[in-house]
C-alpha positions, 0 to 999 in steps of 0.5 A: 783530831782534838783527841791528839793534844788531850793524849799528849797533855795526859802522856806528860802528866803521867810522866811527870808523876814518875815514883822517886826511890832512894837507897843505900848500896853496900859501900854505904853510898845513898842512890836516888832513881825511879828505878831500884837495882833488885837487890835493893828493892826491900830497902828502898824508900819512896821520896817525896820532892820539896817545891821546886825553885825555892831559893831566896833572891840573893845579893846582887839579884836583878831588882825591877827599877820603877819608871820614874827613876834614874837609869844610873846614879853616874857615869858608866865605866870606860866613860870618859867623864868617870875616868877623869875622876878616877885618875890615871888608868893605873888608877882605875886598874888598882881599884878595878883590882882591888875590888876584885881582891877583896870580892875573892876574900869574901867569897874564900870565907864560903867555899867548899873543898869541891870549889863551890861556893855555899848559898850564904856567900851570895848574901854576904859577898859582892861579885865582882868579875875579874877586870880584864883589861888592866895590864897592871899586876898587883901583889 
């Protein structure tokens, strides 16, 4: 019965040591997969994967707080305290907005022609979500 869990850790390492290959079909286009069409096979080039999850923490990354600091530096939004602050909810809506807006215009600066949006934008720009609760429409 040991020998079961010992096969299986040897049945997922052999799978994970599957061979990459990449080439290049007649249009041009570059093909990745383990296994290569035959008329492809000469022109085919093993690959060999960077590390994996190697992304730089970006902006706006959850951050660990230390227990000896505040929770929050104020009022949360929709508490009651921070609305009288801000003024009326029309108040509120145009700066939820504006902040919206303007978190749009950065990331524009950084979006590809797919829709995507380049790693740099996440440095450079705030994301802010899009307020849903404003009945208010601003130009």
């Amino acid at each position: 019965m040991k020998a079961l869990p010992c096969l299986l850790l040897l049945l997922a390492a052999s799978t994970a040591q599957a061979e990459i290959y990449q080439w290049k079909d007649e249009k041009g286009r570059i093909h990745f997969g383990e296994e290569v069409p035959a008329k492809y096979q000469k022109a085919a080039k093993p690959v060999t994967p960077g590390p994996l999850n190697t992304m730089p923490a970006q902006k706006g990354d959850a951050q660990p707080v230390p227990n000896d600091a505040p929770e929050s530096s104020g009022p949360a939004p929709g508490d009651p305290a921070r609305d009288a602050r801000a003024g009326t909810p029309e108040d509120v809506c145009r700066e939820q907005m504006a902040r919206y807006q303007a978190s749009q215009a950065c990331f524009a600066r950084y979006r590809n022609a797919n829709g995507s949006v380049r790693p740099q934008g996440f440095q450079e720009c705030e994301p802010v979500a899009q307020p849903t609760d404003c009945k208010i429409v601003t130009n």
